[in-house]
C-alpha positions as a Markdown table, in Angstrom:
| # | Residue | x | y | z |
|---|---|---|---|---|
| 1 | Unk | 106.6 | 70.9 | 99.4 |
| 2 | Unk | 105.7 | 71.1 | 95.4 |
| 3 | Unk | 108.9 | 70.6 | 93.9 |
| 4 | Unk | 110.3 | 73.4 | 91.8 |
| 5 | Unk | 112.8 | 72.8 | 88.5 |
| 6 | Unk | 114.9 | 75.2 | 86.2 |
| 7 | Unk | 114.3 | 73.5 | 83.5 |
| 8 | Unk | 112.0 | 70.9 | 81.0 |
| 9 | Unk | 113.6 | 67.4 | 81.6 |
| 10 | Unk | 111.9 | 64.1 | 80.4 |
| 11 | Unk | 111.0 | 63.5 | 84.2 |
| 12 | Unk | 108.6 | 66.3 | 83.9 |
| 13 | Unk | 107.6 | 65.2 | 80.0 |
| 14 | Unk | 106.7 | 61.9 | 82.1 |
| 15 | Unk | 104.5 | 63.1 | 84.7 |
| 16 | Unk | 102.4 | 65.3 | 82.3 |
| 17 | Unk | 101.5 | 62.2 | 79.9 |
| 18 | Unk | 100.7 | 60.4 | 83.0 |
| 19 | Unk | 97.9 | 62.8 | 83.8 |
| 20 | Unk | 99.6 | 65.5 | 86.2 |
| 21 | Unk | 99.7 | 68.9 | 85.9 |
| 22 | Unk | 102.6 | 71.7 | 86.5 |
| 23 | Unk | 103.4 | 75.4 | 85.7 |
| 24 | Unk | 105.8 | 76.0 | 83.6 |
| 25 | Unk | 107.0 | 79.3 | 81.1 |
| 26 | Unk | 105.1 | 78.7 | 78.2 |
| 27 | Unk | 105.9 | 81.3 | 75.1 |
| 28 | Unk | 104.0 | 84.2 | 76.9 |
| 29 | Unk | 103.7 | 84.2 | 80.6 |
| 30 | Unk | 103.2 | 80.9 | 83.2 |
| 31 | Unk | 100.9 | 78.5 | 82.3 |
| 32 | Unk | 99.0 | 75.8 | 84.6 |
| 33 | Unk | 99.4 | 72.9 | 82.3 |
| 34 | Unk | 98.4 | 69.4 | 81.7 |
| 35 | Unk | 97.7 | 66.7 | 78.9 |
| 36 | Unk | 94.8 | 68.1 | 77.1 |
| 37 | Unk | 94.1 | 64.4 | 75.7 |
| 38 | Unk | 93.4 | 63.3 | 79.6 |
| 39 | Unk | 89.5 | 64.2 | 80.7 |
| 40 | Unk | 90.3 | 64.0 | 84.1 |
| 41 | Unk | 93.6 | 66.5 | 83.9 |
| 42 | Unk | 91.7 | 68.8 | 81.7 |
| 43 | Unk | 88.7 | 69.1 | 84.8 |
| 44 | Unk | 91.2 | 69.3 | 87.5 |
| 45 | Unk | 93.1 | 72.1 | 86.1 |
| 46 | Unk | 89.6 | 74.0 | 85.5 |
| 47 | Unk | 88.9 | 73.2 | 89.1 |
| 48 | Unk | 92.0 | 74.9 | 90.3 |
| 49 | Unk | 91.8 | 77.5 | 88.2 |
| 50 | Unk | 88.5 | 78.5 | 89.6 |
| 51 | Unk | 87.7 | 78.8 | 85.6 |
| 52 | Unk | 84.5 | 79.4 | 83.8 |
| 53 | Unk | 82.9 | 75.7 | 83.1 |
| 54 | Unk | 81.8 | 77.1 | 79.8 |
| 55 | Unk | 85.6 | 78.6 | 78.3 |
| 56 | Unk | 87.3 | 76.4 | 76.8 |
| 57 | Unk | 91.3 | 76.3 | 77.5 |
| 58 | Unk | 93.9 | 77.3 | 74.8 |
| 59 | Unk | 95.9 | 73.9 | 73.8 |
| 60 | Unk | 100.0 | 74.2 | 73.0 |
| 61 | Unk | 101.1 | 71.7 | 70.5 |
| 62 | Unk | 104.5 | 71.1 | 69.4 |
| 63 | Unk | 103.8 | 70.2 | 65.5 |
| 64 | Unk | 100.9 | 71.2 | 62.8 |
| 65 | Unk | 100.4 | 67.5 | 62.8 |
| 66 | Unk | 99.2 | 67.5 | 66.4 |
| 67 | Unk | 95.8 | 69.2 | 65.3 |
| 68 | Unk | 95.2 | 65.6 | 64.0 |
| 69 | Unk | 94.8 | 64.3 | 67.1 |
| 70 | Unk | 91.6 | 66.3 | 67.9 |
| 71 | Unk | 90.4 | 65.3 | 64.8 |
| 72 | Unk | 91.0 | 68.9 | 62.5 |
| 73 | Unk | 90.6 | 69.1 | 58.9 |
| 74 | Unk | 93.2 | 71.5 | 57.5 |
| 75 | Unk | 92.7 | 72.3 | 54.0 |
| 76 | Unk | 95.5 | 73.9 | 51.5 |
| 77 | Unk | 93.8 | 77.7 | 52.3 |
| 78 | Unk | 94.1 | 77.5 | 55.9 |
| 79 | Unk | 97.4 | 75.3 | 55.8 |
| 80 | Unk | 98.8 | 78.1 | 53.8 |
| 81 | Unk | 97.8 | 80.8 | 56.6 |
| 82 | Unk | 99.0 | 78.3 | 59.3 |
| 83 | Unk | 102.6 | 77.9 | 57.9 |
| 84 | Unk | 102.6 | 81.7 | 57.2 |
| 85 | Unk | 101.8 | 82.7 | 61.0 |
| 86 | Unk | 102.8 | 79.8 | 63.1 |
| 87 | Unk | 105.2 | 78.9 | 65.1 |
| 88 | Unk | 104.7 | 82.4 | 66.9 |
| 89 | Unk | 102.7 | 83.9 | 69.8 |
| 90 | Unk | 99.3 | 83.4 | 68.0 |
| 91 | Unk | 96.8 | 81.5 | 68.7 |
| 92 | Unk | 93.9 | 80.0 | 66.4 |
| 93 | Unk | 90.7 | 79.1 | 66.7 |
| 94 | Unk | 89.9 | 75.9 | 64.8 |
| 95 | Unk | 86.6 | 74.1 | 64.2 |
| 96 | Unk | 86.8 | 71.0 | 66.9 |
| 97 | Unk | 83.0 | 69.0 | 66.1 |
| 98 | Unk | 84.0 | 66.2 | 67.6 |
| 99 | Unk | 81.5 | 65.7 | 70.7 |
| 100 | Unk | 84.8 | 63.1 | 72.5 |
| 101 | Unk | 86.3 | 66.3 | 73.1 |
| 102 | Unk | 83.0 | 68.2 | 74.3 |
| 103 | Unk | 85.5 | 68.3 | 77.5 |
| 104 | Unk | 87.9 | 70.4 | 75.8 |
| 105 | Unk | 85.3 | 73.1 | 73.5 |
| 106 | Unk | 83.0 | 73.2 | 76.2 |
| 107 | Unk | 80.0 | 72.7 | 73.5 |
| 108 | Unk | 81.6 | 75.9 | 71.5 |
| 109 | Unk | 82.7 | 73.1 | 68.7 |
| 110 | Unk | 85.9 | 75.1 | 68.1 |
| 111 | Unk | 89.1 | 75.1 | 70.1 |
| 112 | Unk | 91.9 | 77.6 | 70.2 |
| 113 | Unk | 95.2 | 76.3 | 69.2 |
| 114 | Unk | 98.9 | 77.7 | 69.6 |
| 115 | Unk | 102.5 | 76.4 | 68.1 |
| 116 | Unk | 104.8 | 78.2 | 69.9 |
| 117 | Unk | 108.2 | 79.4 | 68.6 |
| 118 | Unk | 110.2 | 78.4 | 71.6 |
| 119 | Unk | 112.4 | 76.0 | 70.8 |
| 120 | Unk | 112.7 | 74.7 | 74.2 |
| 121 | Unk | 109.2 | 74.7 | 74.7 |
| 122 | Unk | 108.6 | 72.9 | 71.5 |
| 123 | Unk | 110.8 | 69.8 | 71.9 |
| 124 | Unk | 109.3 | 70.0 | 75.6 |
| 125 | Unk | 106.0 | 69.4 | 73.5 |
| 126 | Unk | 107.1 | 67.0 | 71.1 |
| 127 | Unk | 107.5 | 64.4 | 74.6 |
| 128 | Unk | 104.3 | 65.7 | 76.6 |
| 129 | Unk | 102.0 | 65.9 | 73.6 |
| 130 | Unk | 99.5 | 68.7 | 73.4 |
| 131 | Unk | 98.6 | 70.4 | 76.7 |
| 132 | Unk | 96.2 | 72.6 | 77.5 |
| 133 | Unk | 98.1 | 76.2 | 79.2 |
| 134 | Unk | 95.2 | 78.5 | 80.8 |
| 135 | Unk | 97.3 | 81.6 | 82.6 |
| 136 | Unk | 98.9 | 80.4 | 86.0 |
| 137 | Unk | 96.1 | 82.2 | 87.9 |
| 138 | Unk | 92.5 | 82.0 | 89.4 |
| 139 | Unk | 90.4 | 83.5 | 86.6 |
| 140 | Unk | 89.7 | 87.2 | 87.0 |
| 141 | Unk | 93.2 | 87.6 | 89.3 |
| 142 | Unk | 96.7 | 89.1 | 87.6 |
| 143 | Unk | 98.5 | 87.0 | 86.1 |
| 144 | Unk | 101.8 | 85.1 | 87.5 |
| 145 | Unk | 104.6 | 87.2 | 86.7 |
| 146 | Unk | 107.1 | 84.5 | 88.9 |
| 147 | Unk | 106.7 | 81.1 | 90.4 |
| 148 | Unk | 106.4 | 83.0 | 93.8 |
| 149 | Unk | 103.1 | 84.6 | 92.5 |
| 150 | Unk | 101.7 | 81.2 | 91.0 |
| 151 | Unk | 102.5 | 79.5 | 94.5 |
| 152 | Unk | 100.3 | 81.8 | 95.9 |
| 153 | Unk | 97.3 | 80.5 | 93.9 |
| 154 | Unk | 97.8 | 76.7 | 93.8 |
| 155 | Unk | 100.5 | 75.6 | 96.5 |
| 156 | Unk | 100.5 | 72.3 | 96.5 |
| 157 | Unk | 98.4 | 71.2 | 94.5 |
| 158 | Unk | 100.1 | 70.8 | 91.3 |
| 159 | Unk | 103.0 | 68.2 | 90.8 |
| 160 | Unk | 105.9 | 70.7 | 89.9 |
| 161 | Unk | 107.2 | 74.0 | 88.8 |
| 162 | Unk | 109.2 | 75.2 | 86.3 |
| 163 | Unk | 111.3 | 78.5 | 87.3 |
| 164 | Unk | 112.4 | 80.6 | 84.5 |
| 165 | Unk | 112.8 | 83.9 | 86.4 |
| 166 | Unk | 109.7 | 86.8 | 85.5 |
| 167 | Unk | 108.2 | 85.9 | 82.6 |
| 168 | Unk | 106.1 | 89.4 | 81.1 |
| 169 | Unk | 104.7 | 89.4 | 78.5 |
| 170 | Unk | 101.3 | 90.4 | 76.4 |
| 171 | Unk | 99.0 | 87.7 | 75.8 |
| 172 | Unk | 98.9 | 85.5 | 72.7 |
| 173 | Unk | 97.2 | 87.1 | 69.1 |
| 174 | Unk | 93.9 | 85.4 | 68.9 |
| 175 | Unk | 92.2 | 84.8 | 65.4 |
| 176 | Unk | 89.8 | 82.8 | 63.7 |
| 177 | Unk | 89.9 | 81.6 | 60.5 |
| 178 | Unk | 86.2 | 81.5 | 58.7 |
| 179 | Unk | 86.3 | 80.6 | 54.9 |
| 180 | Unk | 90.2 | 81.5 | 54.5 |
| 181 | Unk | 89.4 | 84.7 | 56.1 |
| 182 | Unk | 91.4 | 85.9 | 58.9 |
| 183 | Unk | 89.4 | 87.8 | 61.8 |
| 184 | Unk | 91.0 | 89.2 | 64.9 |
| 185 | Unk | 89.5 | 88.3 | 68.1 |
| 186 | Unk | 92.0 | 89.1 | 70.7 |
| 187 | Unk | 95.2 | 92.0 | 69.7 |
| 188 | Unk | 98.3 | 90.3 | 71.7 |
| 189 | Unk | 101.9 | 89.9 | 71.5 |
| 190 | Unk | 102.1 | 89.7 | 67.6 |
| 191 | Unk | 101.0 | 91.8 | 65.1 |
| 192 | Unk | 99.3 | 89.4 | 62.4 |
| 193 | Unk | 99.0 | 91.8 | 59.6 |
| 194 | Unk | 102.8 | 91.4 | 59.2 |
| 195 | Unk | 102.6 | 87.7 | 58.5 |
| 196 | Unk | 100.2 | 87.6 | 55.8 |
């Protein structure tokens, strides 16, 4: 049996870097996670998921610094939005070129992004690294409200759980930012117009 936790611990921290996967409460609702710098934990994940080989996943990152990694440009105008909006439930789609992570954008040549405001979460981050968090579900089926639910859908097959009771919760605010313009894609948990 797929061991189930209470909490983030660095055990857990551990066996994401080294390429597994878990569910765990992200910010919103359970998440199926795993490093989204490993190719081969990225395509398992879709796999389990039953997900659309074309939609690229949403990646959690526990710093601004992290969009780095994926090789993201920041400059002062869309810094400035970033610090205004972030850490929150919002997530943002970035420009991601960068045909190494073609596994991750899926040939869109953006990715969506997402710093949490968690505190938990975020030091949980800060030892994984950036991981990508689809919905704990098979695309097209609800939601996991509790770990029960998400059992139901992969088992086994991941390496752990994290139990954090029923997470509910609307889905993150999606935006793009296109020439220090903010557009809306997706109305979620937070309303943006506040922040800016």
């Amino acid at each position: 049996m797929c061991k189930i936790f209470k909490t983030f611990n660095l055990k857990l921290a551990e066996i994401l870097k080294n390429g597994g996967i878990g569910v765990i409460p992200t910010d919103t609702i359970y998440g199926i996670v795993g490093s989204a710098l490993n190719k081969k934990t990225v395509e398992r994940i879709y796999k389990l998921r039953r997900r659309n080989l074309k939609k690229p996943m949403i990646v959690l990152i526990g710093s601004i610094n992290d969009l780095k990694l994926f090789g993201i440009k920041t400059n002062l105008k869309i810094k400035r939005i970033l610090s205004k909006i972030w850490p929150n439930k919002v997530s943002v789609i970035l420009p991601c070129k960068d045909k190494k992570f073609s596994y991750l954008h899926r040939g869109a040549n953006s990715l969506a992004f997402r710093f949490p405001k968690n505190k938990k979460l975020i030091s949980f981050l800060k030892k994984t690294g950036p991981l990508v968090a689809p919905s704990a579900n098979w695309e097209g089926c609800k939601s996991s409200k509790t770990i029960k639910e998400a059992q139901k859908y992969f088992q086994d097959n991941v390496d752990f759980y994290i139990d954090s009771g029923i997470k509910k919760s609307s889905p993150s605010t999606l935006i793009e930012i296109d020439n220090g313009e903010v557009i809306i894609i997706r109305e979620g948990a937070v309303n943006i117009c506040a922040y800016l």
